[in-house]
C-alpha positions in Angstrom: -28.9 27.5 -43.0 -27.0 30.0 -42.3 -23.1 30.4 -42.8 -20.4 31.3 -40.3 -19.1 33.6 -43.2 -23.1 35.7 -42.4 -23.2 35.8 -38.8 -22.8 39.4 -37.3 -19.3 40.5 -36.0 -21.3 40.0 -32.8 -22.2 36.7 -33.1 -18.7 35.8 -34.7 -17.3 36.8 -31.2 -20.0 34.9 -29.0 -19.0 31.9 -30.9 -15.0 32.6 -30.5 -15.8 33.2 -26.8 -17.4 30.0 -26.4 -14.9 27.8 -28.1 -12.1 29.3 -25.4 -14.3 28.1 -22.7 -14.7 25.2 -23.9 -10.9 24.6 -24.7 -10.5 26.2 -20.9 -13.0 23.2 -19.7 -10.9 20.6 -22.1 -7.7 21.7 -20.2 -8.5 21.7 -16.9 -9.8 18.6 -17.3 -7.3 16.4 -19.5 -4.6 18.3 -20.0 -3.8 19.5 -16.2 -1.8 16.3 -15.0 0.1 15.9 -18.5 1.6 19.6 -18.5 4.1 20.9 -16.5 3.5 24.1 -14.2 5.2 26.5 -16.3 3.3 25.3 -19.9 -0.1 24.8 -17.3 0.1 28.5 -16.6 0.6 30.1 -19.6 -1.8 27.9 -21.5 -4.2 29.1 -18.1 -3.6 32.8 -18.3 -3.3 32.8 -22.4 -6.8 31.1 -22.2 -8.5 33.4 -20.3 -7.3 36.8 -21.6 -8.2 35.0 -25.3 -11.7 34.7 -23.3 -12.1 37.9 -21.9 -10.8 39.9 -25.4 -13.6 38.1 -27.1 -16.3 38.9 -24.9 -14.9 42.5 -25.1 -15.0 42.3 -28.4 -19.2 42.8 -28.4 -18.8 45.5 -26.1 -15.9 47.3 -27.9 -18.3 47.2 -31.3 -20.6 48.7 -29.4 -18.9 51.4 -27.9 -17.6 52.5 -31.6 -20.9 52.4 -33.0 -22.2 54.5 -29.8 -19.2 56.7 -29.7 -18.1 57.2 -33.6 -20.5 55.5 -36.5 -23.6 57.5 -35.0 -21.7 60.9 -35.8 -20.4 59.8 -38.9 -23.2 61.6 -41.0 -22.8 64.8 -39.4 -21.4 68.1 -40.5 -18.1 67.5 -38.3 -17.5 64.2 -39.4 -14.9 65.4 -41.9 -13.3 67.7 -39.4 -9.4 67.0 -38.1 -10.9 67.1 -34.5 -13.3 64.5 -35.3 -10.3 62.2 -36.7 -8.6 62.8 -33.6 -11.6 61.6 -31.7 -11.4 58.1 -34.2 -7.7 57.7 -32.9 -8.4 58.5 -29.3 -11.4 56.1 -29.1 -9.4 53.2 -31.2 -6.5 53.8 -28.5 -9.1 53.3 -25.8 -10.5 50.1 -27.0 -6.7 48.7 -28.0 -5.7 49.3 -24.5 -8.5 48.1 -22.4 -8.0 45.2 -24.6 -4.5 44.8 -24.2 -5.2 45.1 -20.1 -5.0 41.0 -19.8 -1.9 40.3 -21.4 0.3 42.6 -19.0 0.0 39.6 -17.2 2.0 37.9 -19.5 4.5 40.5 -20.2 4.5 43.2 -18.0 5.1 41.6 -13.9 8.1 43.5 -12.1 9.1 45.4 -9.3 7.0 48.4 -10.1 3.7 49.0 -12.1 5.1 49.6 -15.7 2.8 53.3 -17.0 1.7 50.8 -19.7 0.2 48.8 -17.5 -1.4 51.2 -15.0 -2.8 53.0 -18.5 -4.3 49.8 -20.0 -6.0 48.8 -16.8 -7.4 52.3 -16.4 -8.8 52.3 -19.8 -10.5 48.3 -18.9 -12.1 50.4 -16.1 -13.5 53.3 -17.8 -14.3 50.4 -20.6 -16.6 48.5 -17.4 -18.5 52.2 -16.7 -18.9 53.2 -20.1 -20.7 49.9 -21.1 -22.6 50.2 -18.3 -23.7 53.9 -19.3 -24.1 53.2 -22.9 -26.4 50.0 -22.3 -28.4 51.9 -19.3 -29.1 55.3 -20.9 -30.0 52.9 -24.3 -32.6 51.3 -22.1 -34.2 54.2 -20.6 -34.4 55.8 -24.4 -36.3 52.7 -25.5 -38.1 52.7 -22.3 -39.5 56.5 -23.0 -40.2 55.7 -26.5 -42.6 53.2 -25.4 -44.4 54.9 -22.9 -44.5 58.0 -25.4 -45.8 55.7 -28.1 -42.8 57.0 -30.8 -41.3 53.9 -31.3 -42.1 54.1 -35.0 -41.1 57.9 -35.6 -38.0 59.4 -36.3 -36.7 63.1 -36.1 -34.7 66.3 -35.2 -36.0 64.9 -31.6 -34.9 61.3 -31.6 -31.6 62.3 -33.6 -30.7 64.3 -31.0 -31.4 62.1 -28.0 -29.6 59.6 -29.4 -26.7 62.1 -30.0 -27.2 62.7 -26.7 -26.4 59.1 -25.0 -22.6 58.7 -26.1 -21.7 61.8 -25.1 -23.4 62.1 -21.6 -22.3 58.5 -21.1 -18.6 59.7 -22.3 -19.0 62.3 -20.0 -20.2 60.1 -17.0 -17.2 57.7 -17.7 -14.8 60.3 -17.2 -15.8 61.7 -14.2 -16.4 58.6 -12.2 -12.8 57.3 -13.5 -10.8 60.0 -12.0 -13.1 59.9 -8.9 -12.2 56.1 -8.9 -8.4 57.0 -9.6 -8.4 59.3 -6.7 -10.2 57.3 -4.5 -7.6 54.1 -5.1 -4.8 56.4 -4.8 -5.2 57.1 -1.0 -3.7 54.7 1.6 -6.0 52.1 3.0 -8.6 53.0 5.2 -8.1 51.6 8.8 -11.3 50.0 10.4 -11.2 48.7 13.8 -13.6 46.3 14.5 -14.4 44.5 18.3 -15.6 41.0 17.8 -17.0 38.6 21.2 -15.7 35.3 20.7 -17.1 32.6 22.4 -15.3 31.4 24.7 -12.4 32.9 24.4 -10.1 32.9 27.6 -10.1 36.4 29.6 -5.9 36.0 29.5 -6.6 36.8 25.8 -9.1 39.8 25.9 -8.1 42.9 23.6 -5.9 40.3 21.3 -5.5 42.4 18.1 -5.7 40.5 14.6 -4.6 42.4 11.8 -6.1 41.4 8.7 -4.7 42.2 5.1 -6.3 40.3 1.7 -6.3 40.9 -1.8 -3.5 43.3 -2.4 -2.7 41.2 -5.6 0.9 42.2 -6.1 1.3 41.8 -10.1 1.0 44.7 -13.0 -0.8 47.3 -11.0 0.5 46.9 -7.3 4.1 47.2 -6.6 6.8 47.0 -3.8 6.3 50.8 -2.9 2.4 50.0 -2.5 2.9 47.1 -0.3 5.9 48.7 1.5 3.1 51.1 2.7 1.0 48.7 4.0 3.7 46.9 5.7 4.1 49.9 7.6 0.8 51.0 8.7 0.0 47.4 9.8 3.7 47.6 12.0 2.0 51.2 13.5 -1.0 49.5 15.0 1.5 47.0 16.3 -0.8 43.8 16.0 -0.6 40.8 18.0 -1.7 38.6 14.8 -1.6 39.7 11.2 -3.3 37.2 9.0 -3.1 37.4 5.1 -6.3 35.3 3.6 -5.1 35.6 -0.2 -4.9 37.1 -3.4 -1.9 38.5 -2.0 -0.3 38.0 -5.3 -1.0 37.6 -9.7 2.2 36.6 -10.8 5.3 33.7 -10.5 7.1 33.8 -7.2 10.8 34.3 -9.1 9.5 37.4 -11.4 7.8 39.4 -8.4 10.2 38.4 -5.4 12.0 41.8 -4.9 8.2 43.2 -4.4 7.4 40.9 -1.7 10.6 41.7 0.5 8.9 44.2 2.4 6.8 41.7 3.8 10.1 40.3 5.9 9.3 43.5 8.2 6.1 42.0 9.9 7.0 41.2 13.1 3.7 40.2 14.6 4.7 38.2 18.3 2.0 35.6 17.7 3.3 34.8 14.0 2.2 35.9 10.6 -0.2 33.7 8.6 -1.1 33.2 5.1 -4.1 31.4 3.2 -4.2 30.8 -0.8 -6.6 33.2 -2.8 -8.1 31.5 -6.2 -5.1 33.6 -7.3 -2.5 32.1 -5.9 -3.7 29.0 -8.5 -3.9 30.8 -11.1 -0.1 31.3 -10.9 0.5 27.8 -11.4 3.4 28.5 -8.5 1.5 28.0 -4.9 4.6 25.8 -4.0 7.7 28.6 -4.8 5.0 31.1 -3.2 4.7 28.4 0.4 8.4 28.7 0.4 8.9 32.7 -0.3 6.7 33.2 2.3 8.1 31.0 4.8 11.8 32.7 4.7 9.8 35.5 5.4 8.6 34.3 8.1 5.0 33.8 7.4 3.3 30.7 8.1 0.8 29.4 5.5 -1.7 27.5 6.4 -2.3 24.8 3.8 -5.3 22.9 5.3 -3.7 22.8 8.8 -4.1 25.1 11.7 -1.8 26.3 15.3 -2.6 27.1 18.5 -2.2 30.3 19.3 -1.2 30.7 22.8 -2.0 33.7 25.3 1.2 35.6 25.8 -0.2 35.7 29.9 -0.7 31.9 30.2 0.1 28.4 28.4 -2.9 27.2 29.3 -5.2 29.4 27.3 -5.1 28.9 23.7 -7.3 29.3 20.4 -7.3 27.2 17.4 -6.5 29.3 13.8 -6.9 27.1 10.9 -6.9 27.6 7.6 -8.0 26.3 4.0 -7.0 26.2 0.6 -8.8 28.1 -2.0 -11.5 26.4 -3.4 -11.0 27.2 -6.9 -7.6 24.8 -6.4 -10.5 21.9 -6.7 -11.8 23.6 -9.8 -8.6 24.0 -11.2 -7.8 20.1 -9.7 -4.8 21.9 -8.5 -2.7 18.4 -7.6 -2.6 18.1 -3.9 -4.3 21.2 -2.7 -8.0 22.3 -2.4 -10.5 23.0 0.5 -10.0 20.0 3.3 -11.9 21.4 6.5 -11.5 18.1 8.1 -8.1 18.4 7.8 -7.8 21.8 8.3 -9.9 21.8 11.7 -7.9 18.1 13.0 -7.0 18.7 16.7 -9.7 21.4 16.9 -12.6 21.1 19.1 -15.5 23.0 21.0 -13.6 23.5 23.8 -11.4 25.8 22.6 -12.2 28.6 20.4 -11.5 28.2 16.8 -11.0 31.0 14.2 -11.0 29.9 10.7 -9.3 32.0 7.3 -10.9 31.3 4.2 -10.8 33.4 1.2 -13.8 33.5 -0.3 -16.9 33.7 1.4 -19.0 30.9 0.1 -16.2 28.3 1.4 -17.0 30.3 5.0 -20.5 28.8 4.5 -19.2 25.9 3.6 -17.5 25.5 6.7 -20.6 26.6 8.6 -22.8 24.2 7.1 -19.5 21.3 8.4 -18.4 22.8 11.2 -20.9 25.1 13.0 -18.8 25.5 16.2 -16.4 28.2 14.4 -16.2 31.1 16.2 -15.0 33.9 13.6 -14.0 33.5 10.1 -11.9 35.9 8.3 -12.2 36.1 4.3 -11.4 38.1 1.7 -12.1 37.7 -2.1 -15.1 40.5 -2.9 -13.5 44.0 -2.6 -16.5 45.0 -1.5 -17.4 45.4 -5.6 -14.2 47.3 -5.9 -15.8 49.8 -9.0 -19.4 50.6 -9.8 -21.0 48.7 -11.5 -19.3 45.4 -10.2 -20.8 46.1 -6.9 -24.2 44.5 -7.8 -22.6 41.3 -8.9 -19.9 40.3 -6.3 -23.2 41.4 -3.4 -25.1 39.0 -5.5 -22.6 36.1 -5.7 -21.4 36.0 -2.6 -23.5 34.8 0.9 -21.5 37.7 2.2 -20.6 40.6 0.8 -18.4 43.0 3.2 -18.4 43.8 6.8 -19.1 41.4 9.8 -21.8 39.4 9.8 -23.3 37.2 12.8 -24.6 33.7 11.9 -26.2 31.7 14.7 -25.6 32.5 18.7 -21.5 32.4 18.7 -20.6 32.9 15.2 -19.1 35.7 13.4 -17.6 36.0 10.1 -15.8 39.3 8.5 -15.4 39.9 4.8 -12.3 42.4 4.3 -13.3 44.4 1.0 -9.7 44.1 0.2 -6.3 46.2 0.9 -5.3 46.8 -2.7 -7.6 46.2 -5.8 -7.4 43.6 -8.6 -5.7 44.9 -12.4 -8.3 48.2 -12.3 -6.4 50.8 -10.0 -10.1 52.4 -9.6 -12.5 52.1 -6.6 -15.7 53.4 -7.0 -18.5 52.4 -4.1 -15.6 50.6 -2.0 -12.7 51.7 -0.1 -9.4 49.6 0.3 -8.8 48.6 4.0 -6.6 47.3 7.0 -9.3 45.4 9.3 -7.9 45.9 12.9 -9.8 43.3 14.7 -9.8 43.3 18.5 -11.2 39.8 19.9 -13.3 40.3 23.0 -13.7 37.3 26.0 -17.3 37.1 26.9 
């Protein structure tokens, strides 16, 4: 039988991996009424960047291998520029690792550089992978078909020379593209959505939706101060905010959020938990920041919101917790539709704000009388090669979607990005949503 002492590095690290889940799983559920908040949320976010550096830690062996071992028998490998290349590629690895536990550390006003670097280097880390593993694949896919899967020469000693450094090269480019690309302001999209019956005193009501602009090590007061003032410019009837807004502890990050005190929307401002929000261990602080701010968060409950031109005409907005608060057994939140929708009927148009998409088919499946529901969550992918797996994860991905005769639902692909300050195959956005009567 074999040893812990002889498994590979590889296998060392799948094991490591699976004993922080499993300590994750023992803590959510036995240790999550016994701790307090603040020892709940480090033990949370301690766990999972423990996690996430050991499943890195396959990858980052790889990468090395790729990137320095295979040159290490050629004629440069004693060169000073060659030793420079170790360092620079050691670096790499050290910060891409070091990425989760700004989350610990590193929270204020403004990005620290540190952190922008380190998440920059876990994005190129993402795309390199991805490179390394896909041009690997199409290699061991052509030496098949040639039939030379049992030779070796100048030939294959090049080709596979040839892999690290195109991939290297490929990583570069597309993280500058992805740089740039998340550097611009959000992109504005104005979308018309017929709601059914919705009261003609209320035609052309502007929403303005905002999600996922996770304020913590990578987005800052002077980001969100931006936002603040391009949603102000289209001068909204509505703004809604359906999580994510935020990564970090309501006290460390408050003088970031002050900007949010400028939204003066006439029908109110209103606010949803992300799976986020939970993970900060400090929805409560966060319900009551918000609120002297004058944003309303909807924590299972909804309002009526009233047309400006008559009493009478009204629609229901509701929203829901974050269903990962249930996973997380979150004490005396999680997804309550019932209770969320109570007072809410057919007769009266109802709009629903959920964060992530699979509770908005949740809520179908319940309630199929919705009208429109607004959520969040995906970022649309946010960087290649992520795209694949939040459009495979999610019953929908970004955009608007029609579900049934009188049902809508739109998925914002976010209005900042999560950690990585890339996008690659997604573009941050304000959704300007103007509600048409029938």
């Amino acid at each position: 039988m074999i040893s812990f002492k002889q498994l590979p590095v590889e296998a060392k690290a799948a094991v490591a991996a699976g004993v922080v889940f499993f300590s994750m799983m023992l803590s959510r559920s036995y240790l999550a009424e016994k701790l307090d908040f603040r020892t709940r949320r480090w033990l949370l976010r301690l766990q999972m960047a423990l996690f996430a550096n050991t499943l890195m830690l396959m990858g980052s062996l790889h990468v090395w291998r790729s990137t320095v071992t295979t040159f290490t028998r050629s004629s440069a490998a004693s060169s000073f520029c060659f030793m420079l290349w170790k360092i620079a590629v050691f670096m790499f690895l050290a910060l891409a690792h070091s990425s989760f536990f700004t989350l610990l550390f590193l929270v204020a006003e403004e990005p620290y550089f540190f952190s922008l670097a380190a998440y920059t280097c876990l994005g190129a880390y993402i795309i390199l992978i991805f490179f390394l593993f896909t041009l690997g694949s199409v290699e061991q896919a052509y030496k098949f078909l040639a039939g030379r899967g049992a030779k070796a020469g100048t030939g294959n000693k090049n080709r596979t020379a040839l892999k690290p450094v195109l991939a290297v090269l490929l990583t570069v480019v597309l993280t500058v593209v992805g740089l740039l690309n998340a550097s611009q302001p959000p992109t504005v999209n104005s979308v018309e959505i017929p709601v059914h019956k919705l009261p003609s005193t209320m035609n052309n009501l502007k929403v303005v939706l905002l999600s996922d602009i996770h304020l913590g090590p990578t987005v800052g007061k002077t980001k969100l101060a931006m936002i603040v003032r391009m949603v102000k410019a289209l001068k909204p009837d509505i703004t809604v905010i359906v999580g994510d807004l935020t990564d970090a502890e309501a006290k460390i990050i408050r003088p970031a959020v002050e900007p949010l005190g400028e939204l003066d929307s006439p029908l109110g401002t209103y606010f949803v938990t992300g799976n986020h929000e939970y993970y900060t261990s400090d929805v409560s602080n966060w319900f009551e920041l918000l609120k002297s701010f004058k944003i309303q968060p909807l924590h299972n409950e909804n309002v009526k919101i009233v047309s400006p031109k008559s009493t009478s005409d009204w629609f229901c907005l509701a929203g829901v917790d974050d269903i990962e608060a249930d996973v997380l057994r979150y004490l005396g939140h999680g997804m309550d539709l019932k209770k969320a929708l109570r007072g809410c009927s057919s007769e009266h148009p109802i709009m629903l704000l959920a964060h992530q998409p699979i509770a908005a088919k949740w809520a179908l499946q319940e309630r199929p009388d919705i009208n429109l529901i607004l959520s969040g969550h995906t970022h649309g992918g946010q960087i290649f090669p992520l795209n694949a797996g939040a459009y495979l994860l999610n019953p929908f991905f970004v955009g608007l979607y029609k579900v049934g005769q009188n049902t809508f639902v739109y998925v914002s692909p976010g209005t900042m990005y999560y950690g990585i300050p890339m996008r690659l195959g997604s573009r941050a956005e304000i959704t300007e949503i103007i509600l048409r009567s029938p």
